[in-house]
C-alpha positions as a Markdown table, in Angstrom:
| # | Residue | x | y | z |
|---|---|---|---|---|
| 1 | Unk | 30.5 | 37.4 | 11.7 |
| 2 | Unk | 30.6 | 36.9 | 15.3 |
| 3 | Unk | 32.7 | 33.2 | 16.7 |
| 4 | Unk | 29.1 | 32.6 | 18.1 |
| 5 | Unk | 27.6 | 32.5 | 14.8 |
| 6 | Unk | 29.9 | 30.6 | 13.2 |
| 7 | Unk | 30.2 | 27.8 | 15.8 |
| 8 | Unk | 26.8 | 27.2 | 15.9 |
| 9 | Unk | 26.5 | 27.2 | 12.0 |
| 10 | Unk | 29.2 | 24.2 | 12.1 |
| 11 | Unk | 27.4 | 22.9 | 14.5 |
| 12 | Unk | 24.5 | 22.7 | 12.9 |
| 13 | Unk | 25.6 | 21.5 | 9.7 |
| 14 | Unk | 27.5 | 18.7 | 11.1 |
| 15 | Unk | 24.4 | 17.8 | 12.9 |
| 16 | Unk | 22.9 | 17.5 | 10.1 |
| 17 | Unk | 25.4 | 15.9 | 8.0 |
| 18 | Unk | 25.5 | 12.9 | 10.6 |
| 19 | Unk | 21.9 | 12.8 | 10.3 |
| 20 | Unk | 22.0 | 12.9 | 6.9 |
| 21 | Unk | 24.4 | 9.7 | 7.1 |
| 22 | Unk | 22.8 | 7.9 | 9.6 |
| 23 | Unk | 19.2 | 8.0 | 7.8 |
| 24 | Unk | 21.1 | 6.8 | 4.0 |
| 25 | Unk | 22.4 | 3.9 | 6.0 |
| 26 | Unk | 19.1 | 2.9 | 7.7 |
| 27 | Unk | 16.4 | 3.3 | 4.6 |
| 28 | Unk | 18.9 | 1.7 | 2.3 |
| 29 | Unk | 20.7 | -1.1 | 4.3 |
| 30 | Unk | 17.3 | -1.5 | 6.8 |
| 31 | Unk | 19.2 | -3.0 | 9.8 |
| 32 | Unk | 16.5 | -4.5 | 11.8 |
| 33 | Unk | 18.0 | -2.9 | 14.7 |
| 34 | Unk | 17.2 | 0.5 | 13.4 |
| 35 | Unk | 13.9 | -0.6 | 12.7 |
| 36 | Unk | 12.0 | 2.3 | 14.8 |
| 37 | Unk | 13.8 | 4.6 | 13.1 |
| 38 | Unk | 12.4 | 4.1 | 9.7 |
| 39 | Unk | 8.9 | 3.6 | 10.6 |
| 40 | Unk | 9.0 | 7.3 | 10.1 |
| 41 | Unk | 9.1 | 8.2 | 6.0 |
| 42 | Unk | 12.1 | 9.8 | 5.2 |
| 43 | Unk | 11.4 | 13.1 | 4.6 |
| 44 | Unk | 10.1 | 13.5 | 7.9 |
| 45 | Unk | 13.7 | 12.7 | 9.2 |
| 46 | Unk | 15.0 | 15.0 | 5.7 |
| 47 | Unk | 12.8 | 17.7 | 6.7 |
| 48 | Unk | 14.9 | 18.0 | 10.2 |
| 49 | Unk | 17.9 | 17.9 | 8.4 |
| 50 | Unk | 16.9 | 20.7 | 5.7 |
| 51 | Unk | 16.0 | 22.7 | 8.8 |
| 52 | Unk | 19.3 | 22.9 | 10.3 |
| 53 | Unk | 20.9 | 23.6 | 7.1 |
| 54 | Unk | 19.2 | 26.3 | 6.4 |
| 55 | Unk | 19.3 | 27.8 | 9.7 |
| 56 | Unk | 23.3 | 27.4 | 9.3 |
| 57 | Unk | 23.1 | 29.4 | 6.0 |
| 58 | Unk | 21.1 | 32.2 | 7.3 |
| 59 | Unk | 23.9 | 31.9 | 10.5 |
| 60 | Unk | 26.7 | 32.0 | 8.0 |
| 61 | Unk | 25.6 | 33.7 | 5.0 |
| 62 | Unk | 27.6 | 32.0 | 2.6 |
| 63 | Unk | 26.0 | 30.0 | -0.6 |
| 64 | Unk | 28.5 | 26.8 | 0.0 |
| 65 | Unk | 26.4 | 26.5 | 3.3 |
| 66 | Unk | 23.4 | 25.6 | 0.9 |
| 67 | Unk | 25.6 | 22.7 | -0.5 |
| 68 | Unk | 23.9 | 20.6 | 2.7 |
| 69 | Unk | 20.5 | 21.7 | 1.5 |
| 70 | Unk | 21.1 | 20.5 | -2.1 |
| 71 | Unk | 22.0 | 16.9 | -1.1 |
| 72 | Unk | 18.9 | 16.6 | 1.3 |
| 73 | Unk | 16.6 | 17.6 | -1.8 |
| 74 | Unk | 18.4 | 15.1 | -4.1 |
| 75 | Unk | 17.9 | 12.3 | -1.7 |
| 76 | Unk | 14.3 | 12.7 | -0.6 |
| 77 | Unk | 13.4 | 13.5 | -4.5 |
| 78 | Unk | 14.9 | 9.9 | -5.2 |
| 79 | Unk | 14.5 | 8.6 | -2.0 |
| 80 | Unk | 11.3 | 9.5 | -0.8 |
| 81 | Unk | 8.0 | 6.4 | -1.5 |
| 82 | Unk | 6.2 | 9.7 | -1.8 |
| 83 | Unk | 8.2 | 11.0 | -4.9 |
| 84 | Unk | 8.2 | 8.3 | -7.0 |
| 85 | Unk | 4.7 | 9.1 | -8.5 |
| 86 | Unk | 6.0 | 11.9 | -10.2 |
| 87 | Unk | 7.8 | 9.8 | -12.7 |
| 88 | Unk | 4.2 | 8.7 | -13.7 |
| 89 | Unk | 3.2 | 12.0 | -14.5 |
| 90 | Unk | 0.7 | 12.1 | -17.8 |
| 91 | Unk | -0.4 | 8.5 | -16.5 |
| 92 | Unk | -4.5 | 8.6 | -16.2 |
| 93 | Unk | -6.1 | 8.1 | -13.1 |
| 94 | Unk | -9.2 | 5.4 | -12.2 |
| 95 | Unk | -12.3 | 6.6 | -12.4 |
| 96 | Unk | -15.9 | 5.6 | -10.6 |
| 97 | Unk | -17.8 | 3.3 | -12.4 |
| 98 | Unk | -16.9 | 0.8 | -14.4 |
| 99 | Unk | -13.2 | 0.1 | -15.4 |
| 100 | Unk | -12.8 | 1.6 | -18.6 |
| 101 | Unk | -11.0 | -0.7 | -21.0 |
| 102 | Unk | -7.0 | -0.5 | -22.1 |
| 103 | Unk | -5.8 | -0.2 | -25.2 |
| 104 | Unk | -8.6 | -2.2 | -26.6 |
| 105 | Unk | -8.1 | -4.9 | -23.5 |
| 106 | Unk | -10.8 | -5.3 | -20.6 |
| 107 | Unk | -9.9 | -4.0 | -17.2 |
| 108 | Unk | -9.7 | -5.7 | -14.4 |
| 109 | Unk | -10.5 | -3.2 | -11.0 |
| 110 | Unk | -9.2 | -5.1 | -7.6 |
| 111 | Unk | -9.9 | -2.5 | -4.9 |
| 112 | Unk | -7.8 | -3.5 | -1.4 |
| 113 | Unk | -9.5 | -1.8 | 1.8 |
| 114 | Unk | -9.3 | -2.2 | 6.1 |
| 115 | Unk | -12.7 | -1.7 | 7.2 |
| 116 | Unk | -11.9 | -1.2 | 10.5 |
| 117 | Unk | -14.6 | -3.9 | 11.8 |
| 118 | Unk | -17.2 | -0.7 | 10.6 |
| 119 | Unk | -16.3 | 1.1 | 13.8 |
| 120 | Unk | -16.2 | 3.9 | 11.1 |
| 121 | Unk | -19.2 | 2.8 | 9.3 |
| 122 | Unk | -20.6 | 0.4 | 6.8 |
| 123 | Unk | -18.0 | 1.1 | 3.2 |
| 124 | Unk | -20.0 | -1.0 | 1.2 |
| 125 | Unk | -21.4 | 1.7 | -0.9 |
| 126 | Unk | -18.5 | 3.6 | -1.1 |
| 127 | Unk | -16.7 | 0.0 | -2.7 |
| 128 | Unk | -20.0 | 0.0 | -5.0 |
| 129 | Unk | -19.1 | 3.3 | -6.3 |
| 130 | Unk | -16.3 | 1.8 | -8.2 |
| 131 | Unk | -17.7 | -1.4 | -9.6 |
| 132 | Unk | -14.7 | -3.8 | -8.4 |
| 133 | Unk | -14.1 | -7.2 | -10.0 |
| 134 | Unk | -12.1 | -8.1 | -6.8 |
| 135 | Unk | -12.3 | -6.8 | -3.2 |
| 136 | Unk | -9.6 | -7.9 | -0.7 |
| 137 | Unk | -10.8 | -6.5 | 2.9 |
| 138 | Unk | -8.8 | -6.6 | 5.7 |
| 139 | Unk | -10.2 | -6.0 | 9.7 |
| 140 | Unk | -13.8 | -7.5 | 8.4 |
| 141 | Unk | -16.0 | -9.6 | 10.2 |
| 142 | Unk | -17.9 | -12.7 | 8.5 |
| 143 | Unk | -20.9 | -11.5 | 8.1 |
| 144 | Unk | -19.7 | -7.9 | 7.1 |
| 145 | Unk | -17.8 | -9.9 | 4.1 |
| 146 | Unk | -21.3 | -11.5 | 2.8 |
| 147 | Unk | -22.7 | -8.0 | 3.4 |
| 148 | Unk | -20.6 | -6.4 | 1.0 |
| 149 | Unk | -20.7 | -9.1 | -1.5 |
| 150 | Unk | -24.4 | -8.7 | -2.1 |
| 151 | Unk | -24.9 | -4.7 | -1.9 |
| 152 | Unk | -21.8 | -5.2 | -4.8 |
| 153 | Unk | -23.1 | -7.9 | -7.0 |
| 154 | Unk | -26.9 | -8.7 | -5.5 |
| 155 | Unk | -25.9 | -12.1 | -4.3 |
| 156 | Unk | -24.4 | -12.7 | -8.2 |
| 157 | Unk | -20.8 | -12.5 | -6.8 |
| 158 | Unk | -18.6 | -15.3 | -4.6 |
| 159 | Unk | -17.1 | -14.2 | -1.4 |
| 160 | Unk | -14.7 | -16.2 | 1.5 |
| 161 | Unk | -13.8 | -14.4 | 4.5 |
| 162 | Unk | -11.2 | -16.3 | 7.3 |
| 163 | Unk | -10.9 | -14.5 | 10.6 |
| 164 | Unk | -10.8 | -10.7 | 9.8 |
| 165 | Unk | -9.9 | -11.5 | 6.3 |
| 166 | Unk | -12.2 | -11.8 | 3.4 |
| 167 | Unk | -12.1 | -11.7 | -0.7 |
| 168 | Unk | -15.3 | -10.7 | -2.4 |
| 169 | Unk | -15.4 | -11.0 | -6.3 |
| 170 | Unk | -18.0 | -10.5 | -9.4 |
| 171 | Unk | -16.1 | -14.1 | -10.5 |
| 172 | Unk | -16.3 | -17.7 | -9.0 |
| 173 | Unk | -14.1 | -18.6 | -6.5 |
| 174 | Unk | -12.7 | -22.0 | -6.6 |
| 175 | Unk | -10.7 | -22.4 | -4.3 |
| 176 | Unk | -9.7 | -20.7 | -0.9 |
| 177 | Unk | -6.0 | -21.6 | 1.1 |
| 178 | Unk | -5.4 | -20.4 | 4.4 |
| 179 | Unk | -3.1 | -20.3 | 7.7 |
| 180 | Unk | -5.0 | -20.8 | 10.6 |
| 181 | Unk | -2.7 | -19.1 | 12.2 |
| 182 | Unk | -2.8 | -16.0 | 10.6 |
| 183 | Unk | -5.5 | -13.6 | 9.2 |
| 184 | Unk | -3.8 | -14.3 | 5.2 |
| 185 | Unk | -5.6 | -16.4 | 2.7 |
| 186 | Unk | -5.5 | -17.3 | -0.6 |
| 187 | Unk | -8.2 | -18.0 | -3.0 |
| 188 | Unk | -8.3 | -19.3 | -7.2 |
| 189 | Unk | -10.5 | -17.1 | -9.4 |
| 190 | Unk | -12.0 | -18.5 | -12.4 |
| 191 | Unk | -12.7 | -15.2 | -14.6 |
| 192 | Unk | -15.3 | -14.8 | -17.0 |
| 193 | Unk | -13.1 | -15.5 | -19.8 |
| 194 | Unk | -12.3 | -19.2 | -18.1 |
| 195 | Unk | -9.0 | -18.1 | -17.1 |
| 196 | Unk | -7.4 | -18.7 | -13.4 |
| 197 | Unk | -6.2 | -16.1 | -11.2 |
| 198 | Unk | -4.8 | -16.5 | -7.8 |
| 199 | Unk | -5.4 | -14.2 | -5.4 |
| 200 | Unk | -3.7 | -13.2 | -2.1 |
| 201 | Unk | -5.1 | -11.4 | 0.6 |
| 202 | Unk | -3.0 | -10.4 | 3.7 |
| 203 | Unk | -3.0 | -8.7 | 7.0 |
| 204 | Unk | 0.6 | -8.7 | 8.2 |
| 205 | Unk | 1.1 | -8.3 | 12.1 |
| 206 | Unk | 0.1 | -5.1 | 13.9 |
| 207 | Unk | 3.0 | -2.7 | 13.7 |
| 208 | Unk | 4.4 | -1.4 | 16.7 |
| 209 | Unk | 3.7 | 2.3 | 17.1 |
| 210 | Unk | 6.2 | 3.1 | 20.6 |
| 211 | Unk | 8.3 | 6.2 | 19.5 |
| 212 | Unk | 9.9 | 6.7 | 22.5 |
| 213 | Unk | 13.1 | 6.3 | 20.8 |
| 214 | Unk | 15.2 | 7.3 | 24.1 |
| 215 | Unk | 13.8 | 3.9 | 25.3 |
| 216 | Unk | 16.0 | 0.5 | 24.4 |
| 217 | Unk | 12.4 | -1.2 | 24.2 |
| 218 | Unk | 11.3 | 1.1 | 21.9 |
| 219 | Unk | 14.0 | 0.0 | 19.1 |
| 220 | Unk | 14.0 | -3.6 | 20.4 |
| 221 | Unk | 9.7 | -3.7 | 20.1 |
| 222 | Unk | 9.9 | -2.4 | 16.1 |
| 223 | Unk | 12.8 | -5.1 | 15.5 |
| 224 | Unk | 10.8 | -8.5 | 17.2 |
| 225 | Unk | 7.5 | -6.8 | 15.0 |
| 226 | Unk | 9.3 | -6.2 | 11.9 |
| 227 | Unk | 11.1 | -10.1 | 11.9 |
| 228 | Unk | 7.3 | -11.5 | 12.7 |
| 229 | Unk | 5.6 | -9.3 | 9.9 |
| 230 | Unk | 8.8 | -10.6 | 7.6 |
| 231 | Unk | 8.7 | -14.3 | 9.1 |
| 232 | Unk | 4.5 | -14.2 | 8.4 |
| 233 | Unk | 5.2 | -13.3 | 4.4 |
| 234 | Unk | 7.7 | -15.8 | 3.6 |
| 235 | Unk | 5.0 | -18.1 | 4.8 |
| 236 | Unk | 2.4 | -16.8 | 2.8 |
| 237 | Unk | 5.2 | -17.3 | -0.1 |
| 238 | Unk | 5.9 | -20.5 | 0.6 |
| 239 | Unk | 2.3 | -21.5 | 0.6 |
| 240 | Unk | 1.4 | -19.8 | -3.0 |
| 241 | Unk | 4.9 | -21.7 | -4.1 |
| 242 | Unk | 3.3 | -25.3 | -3.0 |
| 243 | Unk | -0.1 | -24.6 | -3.9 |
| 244 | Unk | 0.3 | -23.1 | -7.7 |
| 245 | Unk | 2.8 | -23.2 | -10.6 |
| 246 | Unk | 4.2 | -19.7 | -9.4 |
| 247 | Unk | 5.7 | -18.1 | -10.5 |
| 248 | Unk | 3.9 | -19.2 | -13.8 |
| 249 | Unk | 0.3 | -18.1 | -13.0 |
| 250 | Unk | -1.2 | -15.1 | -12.5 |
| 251 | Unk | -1.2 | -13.1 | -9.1 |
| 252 | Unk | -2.4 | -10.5 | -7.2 |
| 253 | Unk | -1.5 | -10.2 | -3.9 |
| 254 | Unk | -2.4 | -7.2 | -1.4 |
| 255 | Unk | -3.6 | -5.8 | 1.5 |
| 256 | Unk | -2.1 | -4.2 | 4.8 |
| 257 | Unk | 0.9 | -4.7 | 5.3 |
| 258 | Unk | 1.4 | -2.9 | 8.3 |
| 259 | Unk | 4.9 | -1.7 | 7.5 |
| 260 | Unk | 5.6 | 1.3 | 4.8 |
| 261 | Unk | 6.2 | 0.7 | 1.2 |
| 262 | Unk | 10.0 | 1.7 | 1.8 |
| 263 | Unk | 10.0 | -1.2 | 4.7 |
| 264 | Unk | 12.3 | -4.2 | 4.1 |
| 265 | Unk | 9.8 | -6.4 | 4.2 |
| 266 | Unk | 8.2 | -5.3 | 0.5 |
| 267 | Unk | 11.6 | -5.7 | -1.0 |
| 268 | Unk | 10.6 | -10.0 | -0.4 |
| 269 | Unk | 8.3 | -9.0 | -3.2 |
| 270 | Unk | 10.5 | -7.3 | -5.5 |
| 271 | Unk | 11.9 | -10.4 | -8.1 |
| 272 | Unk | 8.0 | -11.6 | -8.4 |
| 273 | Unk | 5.8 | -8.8 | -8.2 |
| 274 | Unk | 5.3 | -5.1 | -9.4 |
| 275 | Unk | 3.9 | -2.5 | -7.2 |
| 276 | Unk | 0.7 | -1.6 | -8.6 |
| 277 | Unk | 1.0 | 2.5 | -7.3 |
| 278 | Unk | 4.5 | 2.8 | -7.9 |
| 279 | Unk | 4.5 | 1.8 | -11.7 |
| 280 | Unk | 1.2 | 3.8 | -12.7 |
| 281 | Unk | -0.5 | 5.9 | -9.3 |
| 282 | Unk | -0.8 | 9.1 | -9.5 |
| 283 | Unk | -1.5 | 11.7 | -6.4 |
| 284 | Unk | -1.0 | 11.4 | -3.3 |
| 285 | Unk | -0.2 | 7.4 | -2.4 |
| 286 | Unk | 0.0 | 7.1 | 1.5 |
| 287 | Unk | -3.2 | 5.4 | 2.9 |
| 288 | Unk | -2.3 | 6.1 | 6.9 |
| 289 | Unk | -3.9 | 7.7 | 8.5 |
| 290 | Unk | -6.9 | 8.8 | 6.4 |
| 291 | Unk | -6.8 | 12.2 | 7.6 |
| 292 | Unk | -3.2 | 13.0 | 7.0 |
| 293 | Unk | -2.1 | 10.3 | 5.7 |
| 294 | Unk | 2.0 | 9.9 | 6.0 |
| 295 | Unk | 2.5 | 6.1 | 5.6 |
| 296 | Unk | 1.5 | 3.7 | 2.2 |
| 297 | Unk | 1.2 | 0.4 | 4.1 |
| 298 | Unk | -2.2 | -0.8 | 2.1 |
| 299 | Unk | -0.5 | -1.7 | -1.5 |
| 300 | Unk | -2.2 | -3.8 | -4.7 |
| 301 | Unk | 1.0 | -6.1 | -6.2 |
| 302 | Unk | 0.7 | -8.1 | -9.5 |
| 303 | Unk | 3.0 | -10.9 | -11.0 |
| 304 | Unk | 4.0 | -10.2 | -14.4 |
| 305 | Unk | 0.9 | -11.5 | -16.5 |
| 306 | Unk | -1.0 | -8.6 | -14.7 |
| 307 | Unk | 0.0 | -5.4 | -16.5 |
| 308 | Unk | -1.1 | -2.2 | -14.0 |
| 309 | Unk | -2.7 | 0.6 | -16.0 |
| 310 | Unk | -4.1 | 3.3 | -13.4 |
| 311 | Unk | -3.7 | 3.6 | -9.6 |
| 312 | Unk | -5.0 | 5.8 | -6.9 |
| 313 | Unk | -5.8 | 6.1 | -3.6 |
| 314 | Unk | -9.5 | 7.1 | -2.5 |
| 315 | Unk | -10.5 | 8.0 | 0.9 |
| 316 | Unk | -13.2 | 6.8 | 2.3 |
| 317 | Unk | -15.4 | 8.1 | 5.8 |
| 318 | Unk | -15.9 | 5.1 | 6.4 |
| 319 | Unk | -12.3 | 3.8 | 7.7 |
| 320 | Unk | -9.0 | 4.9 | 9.2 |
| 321 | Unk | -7.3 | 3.8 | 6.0 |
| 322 | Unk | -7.6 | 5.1 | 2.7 |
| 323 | Unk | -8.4 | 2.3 | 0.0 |
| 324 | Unk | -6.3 | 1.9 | -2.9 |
| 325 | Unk | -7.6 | 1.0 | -6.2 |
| 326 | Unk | -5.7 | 0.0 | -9.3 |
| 327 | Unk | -7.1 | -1.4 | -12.8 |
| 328 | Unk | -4.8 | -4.3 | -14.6 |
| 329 | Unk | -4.7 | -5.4 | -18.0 |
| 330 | Unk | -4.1 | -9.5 | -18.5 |
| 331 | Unk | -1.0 | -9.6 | -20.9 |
């Protein structure tokens, strides 16, 4: 083996074992100053890494070189938003029509979806498809809200939109809570059965999408838009906290969150809610951008009285987004 070789295996392998280091520290301790860096998933950053090990092994020849390559697949396996769904493999999948009941218990179908103000087209028959009891919609326009609600229920069903924002349901709506200065609200749902459900529909700030990480602005944009996307939540928190006997009644709460699943700002979500997708989707969860979709930042929580039973994501022509719909169970 030539000194060439050899130098540039090390090389590489210590590349790669710094950025191996450098992206545990960021997608586990999310420093807001590294922000821009994991904006990207992780195995975009793993991929890099796996590539430079491997090219050191073919350099080097030697199996111990491969040692690098095992410790990249272990972390993105357990690492990785995107991995996750395999642990709910033999789970069953949503299917179009009407929610098909639980273990003897009704379904409830809540379907969360950006419209993209119909610059794509109008989705309202693609939501019909699937016979929702609850549609949050996010970048939709008044009147495209009351649109929806009657090609879904035939002017049966309750709707409030605020700003871009709007809930449509099958249900009454009894109440409706909102931040005029955001595009969040919150609404009370008296079901069928009499009981109350609080819903939460939110459109967090619009991410920052500058990758020019040789550029200081760059990383100091995605830290200011991550603390205003994190600032916004706790308020929407804060207002469901006043406003209800949380965490005692039951929640959904969804939308865009503008920020990956494996972003900081979901973890403000972790003691009070469960991640509809993670506990029971199956395929393929990322949502942006519809054609190759690399990022799950449209996501369907429920508070502990809302059991999830099946999760997917469907795309749709008719947005930049994929919709994500999940049935729940009342407990």
């Amino acid at each position: 083996m030539s000194t060439f070789r050899r130098r540039l295996g090390w090389t590489l392998v210590g590349f790669s074992l710094l950025l191996y280091i450098f992206t545990v520290f960021c997608f586990s301790i999310q420093p807001d100053h590294f922000a821009a860096f994991t904006v990207l998933p992780i195995w975009l950053w793993g991929g890099i890494g796996l590539f430079l090990s491997v090219v050191a092994f073919y350099l080097m020849r030697r199996w111990r070189w491969l040692i690098m390559t095992g410790v990249w697949v272990v972390t993105l396996l357990v690492g990785a938003d995107e991995s996750r769904v395999l642990l709910n493999f033999g789970k069953s999948a949503p299917l179009s029509g009407p929610a098909a009941s639980y273990d003897g218990k009704p379904a409830i179908r809540v379907i969360t979806m950006n419209c993209a103000i119909f610059q794509y087209g109008d989705p309202a028959k693609d939501l019909a498809m699937w016979h929702p009891d609850i549609v949050l919609l996010q970048d939709a326009l008044p009147y495209q809200v009351k649109h929806i609600a009657d090609v879904l229920y035939g002017g049966q069903g309750d709707f409030r939109e605020h700003d871009t924002n709007g809930v449509v349901t099958r249900w009454k709506i009894e109440r409706e809570i909102h931040n005029p200065s955001y595009r969040d609200q919150q609404v009370t749902i008296r079901m069928a059965d009499g009981r109350l459900m609080e819903v939460v529909n939110i459109h967090l700030h619009s991410a920052a999408t500058d990758l020019r990480f040789w550029n200081r602005s760059t990383w100091t944009g995605h830290r200011i838009n991550r603390t205003l996307r994190r600032d916004e939540l706790t308020i929407v928190q804060q207002v469901l906290q006043q406003t209800t006997q949380f965490p005692d009644t039951p929640t959904l709460l969804g939308g865009d969150f503008n920020s990956p699943a494996s972003d900081v700002v979901h973890r403000q979500l972790a003691r009070d809610f469960t991640d509809a997708f993670t506990a029971v989707g199956i395929g393929w969860g990322d949502t942006f951008q519809r054609r190759f979709p690399i990022l799950r930042i449209d996501l369907l929580y429920a508070t502990r009285h809302l059991t999830p039973v099946r999760a997917k994501t469907v795309t749709t022509r008719c947005s930049d987004h994929r919709m994500v719909v999940a049935d729940f169970v009342m407990r």
